[in-house]
Kinemage of the C-alpha trace (Angstrom):
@kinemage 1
@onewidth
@group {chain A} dominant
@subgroup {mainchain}
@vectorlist {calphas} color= white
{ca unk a 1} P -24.068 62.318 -21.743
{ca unk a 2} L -21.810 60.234 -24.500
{ca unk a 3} L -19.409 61.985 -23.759
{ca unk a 4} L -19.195 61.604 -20.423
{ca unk a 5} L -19.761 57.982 -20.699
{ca unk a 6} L -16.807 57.774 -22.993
{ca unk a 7} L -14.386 59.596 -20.203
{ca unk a 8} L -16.065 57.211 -17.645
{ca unk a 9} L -14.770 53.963 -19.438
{ca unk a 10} L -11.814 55.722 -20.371
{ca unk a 11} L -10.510 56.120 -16.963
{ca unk a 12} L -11.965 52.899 -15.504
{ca unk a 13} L -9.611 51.231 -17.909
{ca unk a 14} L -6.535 53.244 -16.993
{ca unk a 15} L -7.637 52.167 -13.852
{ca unk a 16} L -8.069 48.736 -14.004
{ca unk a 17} L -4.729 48.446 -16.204
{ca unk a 18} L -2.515 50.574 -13.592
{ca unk a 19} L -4.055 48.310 -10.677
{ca unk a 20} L -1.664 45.282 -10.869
{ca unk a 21} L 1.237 48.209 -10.174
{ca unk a 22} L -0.859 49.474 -7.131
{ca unk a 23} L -0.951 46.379 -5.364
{ca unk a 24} L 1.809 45.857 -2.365
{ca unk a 25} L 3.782 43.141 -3.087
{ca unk a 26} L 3.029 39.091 -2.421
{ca unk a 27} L 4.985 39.222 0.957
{ca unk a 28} L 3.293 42.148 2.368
{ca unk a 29} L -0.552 41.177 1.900
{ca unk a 30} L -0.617 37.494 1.673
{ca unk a 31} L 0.450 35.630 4.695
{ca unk a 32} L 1.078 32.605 2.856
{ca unk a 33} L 4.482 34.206 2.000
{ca unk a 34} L 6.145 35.483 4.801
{ca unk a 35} L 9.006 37.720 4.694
{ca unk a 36} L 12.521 36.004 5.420
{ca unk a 37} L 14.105 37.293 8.347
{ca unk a 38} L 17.539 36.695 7.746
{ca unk a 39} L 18.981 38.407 11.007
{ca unk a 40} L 20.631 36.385 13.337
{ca unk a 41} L 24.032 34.549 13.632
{ca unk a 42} L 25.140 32.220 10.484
{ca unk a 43} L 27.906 30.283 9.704
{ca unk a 44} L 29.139 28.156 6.955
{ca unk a 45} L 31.930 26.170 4.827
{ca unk a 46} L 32.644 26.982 1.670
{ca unk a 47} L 34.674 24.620 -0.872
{ca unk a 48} L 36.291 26.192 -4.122
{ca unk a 49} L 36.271 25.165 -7.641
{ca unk a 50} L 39.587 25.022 -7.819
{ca unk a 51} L 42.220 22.629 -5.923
{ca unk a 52} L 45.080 24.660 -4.794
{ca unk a 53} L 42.570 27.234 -2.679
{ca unk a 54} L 41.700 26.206 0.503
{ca unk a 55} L 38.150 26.015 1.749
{ca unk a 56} L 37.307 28.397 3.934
{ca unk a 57} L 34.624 28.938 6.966
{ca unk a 58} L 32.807 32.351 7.539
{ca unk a 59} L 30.475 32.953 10.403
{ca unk a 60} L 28.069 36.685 9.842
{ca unk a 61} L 25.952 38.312 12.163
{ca unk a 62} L 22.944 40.017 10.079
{ca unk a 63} L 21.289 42.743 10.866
{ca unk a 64} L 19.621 46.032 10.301
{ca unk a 65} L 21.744 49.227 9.780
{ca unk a 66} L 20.017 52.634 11.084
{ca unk a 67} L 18.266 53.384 7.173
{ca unk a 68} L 16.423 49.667 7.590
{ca unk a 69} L 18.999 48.048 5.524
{ca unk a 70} L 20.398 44.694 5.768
{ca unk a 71} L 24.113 44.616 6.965
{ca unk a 72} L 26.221 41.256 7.477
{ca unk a 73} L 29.454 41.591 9.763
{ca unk a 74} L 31.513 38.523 8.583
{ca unk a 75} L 34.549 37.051 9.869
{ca unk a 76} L 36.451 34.468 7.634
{ca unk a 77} L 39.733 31.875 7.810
{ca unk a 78} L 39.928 32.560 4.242
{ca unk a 79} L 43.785 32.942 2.511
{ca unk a 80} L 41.842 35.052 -0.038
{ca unk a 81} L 39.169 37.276 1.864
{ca unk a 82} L 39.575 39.072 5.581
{ca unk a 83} L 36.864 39.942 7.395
{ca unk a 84} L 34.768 42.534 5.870
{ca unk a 85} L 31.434 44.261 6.469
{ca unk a 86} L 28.450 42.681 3.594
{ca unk a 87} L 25.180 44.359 2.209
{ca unk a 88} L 22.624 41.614 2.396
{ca unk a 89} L 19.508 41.651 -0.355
{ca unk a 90} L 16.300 39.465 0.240
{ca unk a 91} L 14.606 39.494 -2.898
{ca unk a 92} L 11.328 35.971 -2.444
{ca unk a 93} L 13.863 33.235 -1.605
{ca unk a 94} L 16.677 34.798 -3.396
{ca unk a 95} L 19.714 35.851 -1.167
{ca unk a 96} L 22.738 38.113 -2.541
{ca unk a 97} L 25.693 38.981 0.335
{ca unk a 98} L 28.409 41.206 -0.687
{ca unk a 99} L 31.215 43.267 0.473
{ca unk a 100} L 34.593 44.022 0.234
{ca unk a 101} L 37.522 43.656 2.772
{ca unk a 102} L 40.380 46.275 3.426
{ca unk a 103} L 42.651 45.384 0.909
{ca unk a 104} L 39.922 45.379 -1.652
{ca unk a 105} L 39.083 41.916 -1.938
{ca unk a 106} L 35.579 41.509 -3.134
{ca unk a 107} L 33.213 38.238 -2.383
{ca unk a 108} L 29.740 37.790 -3.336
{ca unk a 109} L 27.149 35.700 -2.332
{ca unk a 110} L 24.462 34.420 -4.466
{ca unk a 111} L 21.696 31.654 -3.757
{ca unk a 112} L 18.637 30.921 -1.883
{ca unk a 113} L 17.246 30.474 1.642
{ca unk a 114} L 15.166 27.073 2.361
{ca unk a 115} L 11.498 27.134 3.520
{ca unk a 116} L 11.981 26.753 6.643
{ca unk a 117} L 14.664 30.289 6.886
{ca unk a 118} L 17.500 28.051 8.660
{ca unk a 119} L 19.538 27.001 5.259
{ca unk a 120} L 21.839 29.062 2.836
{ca unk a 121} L 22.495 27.635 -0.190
{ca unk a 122} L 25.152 29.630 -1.690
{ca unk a 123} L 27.734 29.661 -4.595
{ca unk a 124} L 30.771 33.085 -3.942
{ca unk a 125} L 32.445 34.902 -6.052
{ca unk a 126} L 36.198 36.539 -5.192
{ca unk a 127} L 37.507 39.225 -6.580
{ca unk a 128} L 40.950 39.771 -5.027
{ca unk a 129} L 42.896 42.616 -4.643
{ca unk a 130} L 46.148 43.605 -5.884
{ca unk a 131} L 48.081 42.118 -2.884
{ca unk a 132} L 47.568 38.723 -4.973
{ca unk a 133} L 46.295 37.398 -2.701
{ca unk a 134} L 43.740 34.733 -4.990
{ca unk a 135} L 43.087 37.096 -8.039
{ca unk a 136} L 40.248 35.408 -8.333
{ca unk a 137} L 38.107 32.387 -6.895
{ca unk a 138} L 34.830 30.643 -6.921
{ca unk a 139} L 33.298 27.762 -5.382
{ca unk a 140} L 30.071 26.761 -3.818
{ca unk a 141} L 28.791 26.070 -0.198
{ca unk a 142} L 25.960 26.999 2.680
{ca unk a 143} L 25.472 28.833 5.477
{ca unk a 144} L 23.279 28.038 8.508
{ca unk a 145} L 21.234 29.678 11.030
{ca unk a 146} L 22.437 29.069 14.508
């Protein structure tokens, strides 16, 4: 009977240790967080850090490719990046868009959506590609929801 009583609390503690990692995650049970839809049309203006590049506007249609994923289809007047197809992340209020055109110019995206899912807040990344076209750029900017 001990013994038994010692497996008992034994696995109710495994238990009660593992159940944190059992739980689905915030967005999924508690509708005080709702998942950010980002799909849709948005467009933007983005300024860079330094003088002699251009800023540049990008407009990208979000969606969902056929394994659930997020997909952006962007088209840019950029001197630096060409239109190019972007994996889009969603991680709380946390957005990441990136992609690369087809010379091989890489941009990223990295900021945060505002509460009410219509504002970007972003900062990019470039990454160009050996046509020399802007080795390499940064800046900051936002995108919205239209």
């Amino acid at each position: 009977m001990q013994r038994n009583r010692f497996w008992i609390g034994v696995l109710f503690c495994g238990f009660m240790i593992g159940m944190p990692f059992l739980q689905a995650s915030p967005q999924q049970n508690n509708p005080a967080v709702p998942a950010i839809n980002l799909k849709g049309t948005w467009s933007g203006t983005f300024l860079s850090q330094h003088q002699n590049v251009e800023p540049f506007t990008i407009t990208v249609v979000i969606d969902q490719d056929s394994k659930g994923n997020l997909v952006g289809s962007a088209q840019l007047s950029s001197d630096c990046v060409r239109a190019t197809k972007l994996q889009v992340t969603v991680k709380g209020t946390k957005v990441t868009l990136a992609g690369s055109d087809q010379d091989g110019a890489n941009i990223t995206f990295l900021g945060t959506i505002d509460s009410t899912g219509a504002m970007l807040d972003l900062r990019y990344i470039v990454n160009g590609s050996s046509s020399g076209r802007c080795e390499s750029d940064n800046g900051t900017g936002n995108m919205g929801r239209r």
